[in-house]
Backbone as JSON, one array per atom type, in Angstrom:
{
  "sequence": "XXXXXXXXXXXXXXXXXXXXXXXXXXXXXXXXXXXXXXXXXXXXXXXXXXXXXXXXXX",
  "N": [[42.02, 135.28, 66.88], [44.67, 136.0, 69.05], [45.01, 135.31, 71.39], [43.1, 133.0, 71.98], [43.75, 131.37, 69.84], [45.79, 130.13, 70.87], [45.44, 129.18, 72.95], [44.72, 130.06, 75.44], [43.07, 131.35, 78.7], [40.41, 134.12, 79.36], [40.57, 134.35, 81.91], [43.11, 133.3, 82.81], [45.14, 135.01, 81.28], [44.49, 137.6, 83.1], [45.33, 136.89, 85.31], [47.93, 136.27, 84.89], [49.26, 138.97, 83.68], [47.85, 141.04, 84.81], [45.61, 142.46, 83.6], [42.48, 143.39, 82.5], [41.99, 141.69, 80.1], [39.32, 140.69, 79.09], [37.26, 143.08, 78.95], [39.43, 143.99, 77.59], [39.09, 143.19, 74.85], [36.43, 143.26, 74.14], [36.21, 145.6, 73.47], [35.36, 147.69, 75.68], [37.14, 149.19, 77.21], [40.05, 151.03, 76.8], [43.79, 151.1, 75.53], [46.91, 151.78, 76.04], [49.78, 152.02, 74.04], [52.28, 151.18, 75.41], [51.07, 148.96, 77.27], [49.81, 147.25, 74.99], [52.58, 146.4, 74.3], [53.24, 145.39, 75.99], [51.68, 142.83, 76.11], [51.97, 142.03, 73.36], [54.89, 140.86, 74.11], [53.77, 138.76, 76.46], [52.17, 137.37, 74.46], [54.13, 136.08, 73.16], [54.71, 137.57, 70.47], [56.05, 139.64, 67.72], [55.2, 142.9, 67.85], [54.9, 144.33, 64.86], [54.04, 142.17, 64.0], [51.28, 141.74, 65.18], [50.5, 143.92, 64.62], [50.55, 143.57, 61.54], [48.21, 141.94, 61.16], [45.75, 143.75, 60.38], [42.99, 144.96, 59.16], [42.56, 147.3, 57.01], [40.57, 150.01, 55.96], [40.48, 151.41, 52.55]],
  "CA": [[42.41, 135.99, 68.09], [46.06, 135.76, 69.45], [44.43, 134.23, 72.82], [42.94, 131.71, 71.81], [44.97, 130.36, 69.05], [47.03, 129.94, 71.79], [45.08, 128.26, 73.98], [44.32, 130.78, 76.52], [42.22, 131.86, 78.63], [40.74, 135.28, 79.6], [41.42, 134.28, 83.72], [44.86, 133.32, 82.69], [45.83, 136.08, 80.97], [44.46, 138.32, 83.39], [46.18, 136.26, 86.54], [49.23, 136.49, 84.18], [49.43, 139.98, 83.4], [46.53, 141.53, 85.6], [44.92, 143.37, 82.91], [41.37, 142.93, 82.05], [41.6, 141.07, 79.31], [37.73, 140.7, 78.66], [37.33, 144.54, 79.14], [39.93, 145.04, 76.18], [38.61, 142.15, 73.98], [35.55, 143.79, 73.83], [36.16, 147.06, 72.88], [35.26, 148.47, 76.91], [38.55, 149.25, 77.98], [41.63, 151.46, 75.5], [45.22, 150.72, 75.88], [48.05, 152.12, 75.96], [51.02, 151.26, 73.54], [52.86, 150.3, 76.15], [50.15, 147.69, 77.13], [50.1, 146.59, 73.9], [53.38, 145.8, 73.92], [53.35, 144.17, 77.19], [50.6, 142.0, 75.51], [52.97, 141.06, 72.27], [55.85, 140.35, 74.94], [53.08, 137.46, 76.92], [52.09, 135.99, 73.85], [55.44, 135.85, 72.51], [54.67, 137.95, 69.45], [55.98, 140.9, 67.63], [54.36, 144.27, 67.52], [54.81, 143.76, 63.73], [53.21, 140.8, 63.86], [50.28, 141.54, 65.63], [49.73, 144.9, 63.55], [50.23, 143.01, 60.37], [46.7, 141.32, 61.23], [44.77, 144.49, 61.27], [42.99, 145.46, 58.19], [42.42, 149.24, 57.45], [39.82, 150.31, 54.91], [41.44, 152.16, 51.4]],
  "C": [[43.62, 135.27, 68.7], [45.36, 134.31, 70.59], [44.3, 133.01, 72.61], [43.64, 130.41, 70.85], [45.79, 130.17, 70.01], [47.06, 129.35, 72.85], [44.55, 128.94, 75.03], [43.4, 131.36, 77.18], [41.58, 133.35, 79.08], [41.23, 135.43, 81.39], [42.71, 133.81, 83.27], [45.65, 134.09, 82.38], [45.75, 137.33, 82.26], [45.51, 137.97, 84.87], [47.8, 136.63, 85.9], [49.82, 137.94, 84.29], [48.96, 141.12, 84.25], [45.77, 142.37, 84.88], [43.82, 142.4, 82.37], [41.37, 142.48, 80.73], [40.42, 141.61, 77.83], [37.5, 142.31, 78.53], [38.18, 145.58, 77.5], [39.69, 144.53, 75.19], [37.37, 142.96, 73.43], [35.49, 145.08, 73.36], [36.01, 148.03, 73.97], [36.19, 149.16, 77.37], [39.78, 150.08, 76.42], [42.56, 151.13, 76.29], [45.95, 151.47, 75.27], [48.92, 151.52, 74.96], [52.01, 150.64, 74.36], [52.13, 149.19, 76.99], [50.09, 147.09, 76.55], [51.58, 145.76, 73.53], [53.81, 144.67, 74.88], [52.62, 142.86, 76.66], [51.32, 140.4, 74.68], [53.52, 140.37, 73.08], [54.88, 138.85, 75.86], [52.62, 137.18, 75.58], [53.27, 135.58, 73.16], [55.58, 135.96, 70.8], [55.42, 139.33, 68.88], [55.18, 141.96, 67.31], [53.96, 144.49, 65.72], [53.67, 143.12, 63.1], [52.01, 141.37, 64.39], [49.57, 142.88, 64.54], [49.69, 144.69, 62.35], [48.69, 142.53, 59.91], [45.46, 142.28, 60.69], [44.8, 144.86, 59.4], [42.53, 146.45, 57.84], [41.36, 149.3, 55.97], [40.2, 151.29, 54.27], [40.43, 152.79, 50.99]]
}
């Protein structure tokens, strides 16, 4: 998980950003693509990058 490899936590991110975090961690909460990208942009990742991670069943 981006977050935490990174050190972070879910009150920091959310103080950071103001989005629930915990809420989208869990699966409670959908997002927007433009959330998502706000996301990449605080951890200082690309969109790329973060959808590279994701593995899709063939």
């Amino acid at each position: 998980m981006i977050r935490r490899v990174q050190g972070l936590t879910q009150e920091s991110v959310r103080f950071d950003t103001d989005l629930n975090i915990g809420r989208i961690e869990s699966g409670r909460h959908s997002i927007l693509l433009t959330t998502l990208a706000d996301l990449c942009d605080y951890y200082h990742i690309s969109q790329e990058d973060f959808f590279r991670e994701i593995v899709t069943r063939k």
